[in-house]
ROLUMNU-75082 format. One record per atom (N, C-alpha, C): residue number from 1; residue in one letter; chain; x, y, z. Coordinates in Angstrom, 2 decimals. Atoms other than C-alpha are relative to their C-alpha. Layout:
SITE   i aa ch    east   north      up
SITE NUM  A  A       X       Y       Z
...
//
This chain:
SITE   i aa ch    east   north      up
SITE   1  X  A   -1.20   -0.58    0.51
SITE   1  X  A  -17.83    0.81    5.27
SITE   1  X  A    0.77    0.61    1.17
SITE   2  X  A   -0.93   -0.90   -1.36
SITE   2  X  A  -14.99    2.17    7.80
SITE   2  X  A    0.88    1.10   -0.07
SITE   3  X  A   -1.06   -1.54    0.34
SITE   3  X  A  -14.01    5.75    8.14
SITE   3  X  A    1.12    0.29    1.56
SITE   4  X  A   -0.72   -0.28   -1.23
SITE   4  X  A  -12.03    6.93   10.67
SITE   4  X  A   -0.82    1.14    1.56
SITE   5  X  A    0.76   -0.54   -1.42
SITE   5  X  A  -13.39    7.98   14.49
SITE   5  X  A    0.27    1.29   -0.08
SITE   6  X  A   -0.66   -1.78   -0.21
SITE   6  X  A  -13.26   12.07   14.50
SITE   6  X  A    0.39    0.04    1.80
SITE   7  X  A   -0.19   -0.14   -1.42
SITE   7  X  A  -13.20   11.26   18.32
SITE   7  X  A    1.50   -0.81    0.68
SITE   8  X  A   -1.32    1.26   -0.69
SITE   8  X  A  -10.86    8.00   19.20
SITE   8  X  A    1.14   -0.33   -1.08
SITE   9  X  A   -1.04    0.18    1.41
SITE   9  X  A   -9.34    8.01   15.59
SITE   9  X  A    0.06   -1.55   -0.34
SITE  10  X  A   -0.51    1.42    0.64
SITE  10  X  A   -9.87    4.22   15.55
SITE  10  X  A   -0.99   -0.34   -1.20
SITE  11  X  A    0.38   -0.09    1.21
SITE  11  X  A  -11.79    2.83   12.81
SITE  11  X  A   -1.28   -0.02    0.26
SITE  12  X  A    1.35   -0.40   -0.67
SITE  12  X  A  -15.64    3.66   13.01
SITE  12  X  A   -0.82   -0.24   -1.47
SITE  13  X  A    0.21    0.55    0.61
SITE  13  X  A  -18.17    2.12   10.86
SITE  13  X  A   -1.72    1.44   -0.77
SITE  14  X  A    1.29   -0.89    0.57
SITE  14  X  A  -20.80    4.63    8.16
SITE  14  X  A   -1.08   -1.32   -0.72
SITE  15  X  A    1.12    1.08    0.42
SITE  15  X  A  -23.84    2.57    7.05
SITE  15  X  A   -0.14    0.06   -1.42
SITE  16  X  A    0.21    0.56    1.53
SITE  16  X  A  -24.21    1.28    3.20
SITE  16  X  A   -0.78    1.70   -0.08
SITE  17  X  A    0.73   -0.96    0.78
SITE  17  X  A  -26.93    4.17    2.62
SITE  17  X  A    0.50    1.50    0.74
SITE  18  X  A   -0.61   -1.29   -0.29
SITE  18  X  A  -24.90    7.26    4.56
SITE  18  X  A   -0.64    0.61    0.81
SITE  19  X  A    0.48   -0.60   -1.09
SITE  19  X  A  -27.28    7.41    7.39
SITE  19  X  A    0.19    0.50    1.68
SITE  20  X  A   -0.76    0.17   -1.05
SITE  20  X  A  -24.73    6.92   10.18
SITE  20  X  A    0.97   -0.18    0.21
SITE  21  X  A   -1.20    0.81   -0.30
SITE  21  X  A  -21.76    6.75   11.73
SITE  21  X  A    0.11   -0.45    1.27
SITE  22  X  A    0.08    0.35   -1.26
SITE  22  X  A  -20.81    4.43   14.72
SITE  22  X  A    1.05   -0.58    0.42
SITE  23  X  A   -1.47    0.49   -0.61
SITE  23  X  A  -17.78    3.66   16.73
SITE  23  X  A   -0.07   -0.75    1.51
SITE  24  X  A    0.45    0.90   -1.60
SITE  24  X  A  -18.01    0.63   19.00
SITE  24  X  A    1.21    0.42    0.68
SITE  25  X  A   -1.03   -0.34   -0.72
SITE  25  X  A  -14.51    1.95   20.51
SITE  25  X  A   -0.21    0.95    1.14
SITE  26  X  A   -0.19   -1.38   -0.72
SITE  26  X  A  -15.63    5.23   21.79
SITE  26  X  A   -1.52    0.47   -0.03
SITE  27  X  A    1.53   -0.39    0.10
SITE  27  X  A  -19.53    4.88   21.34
SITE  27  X  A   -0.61    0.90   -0.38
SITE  28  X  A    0.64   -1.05    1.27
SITE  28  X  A  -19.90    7.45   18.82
SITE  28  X  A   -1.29   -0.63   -0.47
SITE  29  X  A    0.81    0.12    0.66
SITE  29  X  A  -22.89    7.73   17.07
SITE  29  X  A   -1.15    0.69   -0.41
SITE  30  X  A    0.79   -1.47    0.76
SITE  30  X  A  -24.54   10.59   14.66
SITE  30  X  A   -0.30   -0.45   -1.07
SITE  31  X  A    0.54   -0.39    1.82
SITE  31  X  A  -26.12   11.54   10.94
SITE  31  X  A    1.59   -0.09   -0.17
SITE  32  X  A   -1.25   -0.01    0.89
SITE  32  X  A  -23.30   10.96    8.40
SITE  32  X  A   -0.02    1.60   -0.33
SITE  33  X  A    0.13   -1.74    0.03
SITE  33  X  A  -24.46   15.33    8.32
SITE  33  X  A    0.87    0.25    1.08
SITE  34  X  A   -0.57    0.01   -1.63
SITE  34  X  A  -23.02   15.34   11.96
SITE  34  X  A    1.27   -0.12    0.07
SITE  35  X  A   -1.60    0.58   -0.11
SITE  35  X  A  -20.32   13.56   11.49
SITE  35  X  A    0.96    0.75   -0.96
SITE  36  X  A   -0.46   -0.96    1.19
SITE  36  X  A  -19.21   16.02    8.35
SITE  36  X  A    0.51    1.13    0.36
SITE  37  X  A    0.21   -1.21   -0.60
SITE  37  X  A  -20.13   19.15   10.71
SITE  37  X  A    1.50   -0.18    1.02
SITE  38  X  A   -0.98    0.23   -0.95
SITE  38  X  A  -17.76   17.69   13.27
SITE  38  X  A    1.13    0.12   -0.26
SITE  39  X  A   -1.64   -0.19    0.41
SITE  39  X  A  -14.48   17.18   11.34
SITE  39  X  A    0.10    1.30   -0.49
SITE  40  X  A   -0.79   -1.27    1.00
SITE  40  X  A  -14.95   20.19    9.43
SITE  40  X  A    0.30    0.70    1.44
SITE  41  X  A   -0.48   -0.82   -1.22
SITE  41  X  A  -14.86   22.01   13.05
SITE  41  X  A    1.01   -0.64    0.40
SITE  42  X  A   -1.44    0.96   -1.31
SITE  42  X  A  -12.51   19.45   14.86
SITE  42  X  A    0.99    0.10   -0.59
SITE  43  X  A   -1.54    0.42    0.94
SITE  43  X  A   -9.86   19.23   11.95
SITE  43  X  A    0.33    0.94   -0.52
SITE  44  X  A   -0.08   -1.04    0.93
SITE  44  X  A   -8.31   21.83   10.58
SITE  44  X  A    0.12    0.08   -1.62
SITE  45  X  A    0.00   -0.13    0.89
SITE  45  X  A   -7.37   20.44    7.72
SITE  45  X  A   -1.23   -0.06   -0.87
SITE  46  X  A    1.10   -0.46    0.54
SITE  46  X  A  -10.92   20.33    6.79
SITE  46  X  A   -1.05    1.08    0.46
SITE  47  X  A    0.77   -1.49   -0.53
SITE  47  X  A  -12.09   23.38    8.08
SITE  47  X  A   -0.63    0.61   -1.03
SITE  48  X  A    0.88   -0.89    1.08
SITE  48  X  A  -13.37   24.77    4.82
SITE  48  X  A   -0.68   -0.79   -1.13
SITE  49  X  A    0.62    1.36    1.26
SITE  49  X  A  -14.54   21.32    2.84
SITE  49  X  A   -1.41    0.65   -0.01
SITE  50  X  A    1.67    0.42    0.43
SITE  50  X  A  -18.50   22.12    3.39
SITE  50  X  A    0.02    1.65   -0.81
SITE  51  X  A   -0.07   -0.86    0.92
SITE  51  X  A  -17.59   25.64    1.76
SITE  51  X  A    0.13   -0.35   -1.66
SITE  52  X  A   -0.64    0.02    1.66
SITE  52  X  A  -15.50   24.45   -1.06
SITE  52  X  A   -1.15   -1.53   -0.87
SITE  53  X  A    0.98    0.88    0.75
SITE  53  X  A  -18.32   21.51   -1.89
SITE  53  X  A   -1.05    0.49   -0.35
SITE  54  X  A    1.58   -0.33    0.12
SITE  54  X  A  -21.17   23.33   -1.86
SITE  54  X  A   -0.22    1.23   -0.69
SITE  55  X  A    0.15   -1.18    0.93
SITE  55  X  A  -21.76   25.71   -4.63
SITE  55  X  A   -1.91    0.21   -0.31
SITE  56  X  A    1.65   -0.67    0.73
SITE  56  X  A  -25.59   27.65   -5.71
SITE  56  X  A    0.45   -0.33   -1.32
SITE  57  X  A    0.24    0.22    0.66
SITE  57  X  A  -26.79   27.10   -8.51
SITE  57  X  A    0.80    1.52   -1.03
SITE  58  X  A   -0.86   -1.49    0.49
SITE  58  X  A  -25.36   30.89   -9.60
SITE  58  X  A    1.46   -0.33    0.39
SITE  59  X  A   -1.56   -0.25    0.13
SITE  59  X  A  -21.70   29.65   -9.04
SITE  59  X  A    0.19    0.29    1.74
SITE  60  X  A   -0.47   -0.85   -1.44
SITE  60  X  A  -21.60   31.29   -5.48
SITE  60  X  A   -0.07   -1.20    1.25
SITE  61  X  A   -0.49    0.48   -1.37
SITE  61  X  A  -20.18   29.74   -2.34
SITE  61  X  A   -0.79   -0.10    0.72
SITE  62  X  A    1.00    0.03   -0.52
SITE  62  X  A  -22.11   28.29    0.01
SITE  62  X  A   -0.15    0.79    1.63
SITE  63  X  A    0.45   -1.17   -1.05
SITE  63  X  A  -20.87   30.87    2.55
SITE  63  X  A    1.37   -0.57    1.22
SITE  64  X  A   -1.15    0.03   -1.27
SITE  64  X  A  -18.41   30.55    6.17
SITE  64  X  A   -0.40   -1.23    0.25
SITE  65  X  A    0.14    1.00   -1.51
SITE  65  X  A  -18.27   27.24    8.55
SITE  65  X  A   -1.16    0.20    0.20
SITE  66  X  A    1.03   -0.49   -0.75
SITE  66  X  A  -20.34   29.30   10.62
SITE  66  X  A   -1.46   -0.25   -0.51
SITE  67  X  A    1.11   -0.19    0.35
SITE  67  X  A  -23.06   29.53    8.50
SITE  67  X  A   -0.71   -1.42   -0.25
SITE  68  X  A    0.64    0.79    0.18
SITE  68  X  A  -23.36   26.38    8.25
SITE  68  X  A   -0.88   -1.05    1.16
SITE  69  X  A    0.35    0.45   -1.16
SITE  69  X  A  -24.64   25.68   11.80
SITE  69  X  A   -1.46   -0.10   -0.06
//
């Protein structure tokens, strides 16, 4: 499947089961976790996605960016 490079922006390829991503352009290549961690830091406009996805089981937020290091 082809997402887009967080590095070269060209098109960069995640594996059928979501174990990787890899960019023969710019020789990327991490966990599809990695690659999540990365945009949310690198991009602003997703700067707060792994917050706003990730809810407890009690409703509650799964907390800052930061915390998710």
């Amino acid at each position: 499947m082809k997402i887009k490079c967080p590095k070269c922006k060209k098109d960069a390829e995640l594996a059928m089961d979501y174990s990787a991503v890899k960019c023969s352009s710019c020789d990327l290549d991490m966990s599809y976790g990695e690659y999540v961690k990365f945009v949310a830091h690198n991009e602003a406009i997703y700067s707060d996605i792994l917050g706003d996805y990730a809810t407890g089981a009690e409703g509650h937020t799964a907390g800052s960016l930061d915390e998710w290091d």
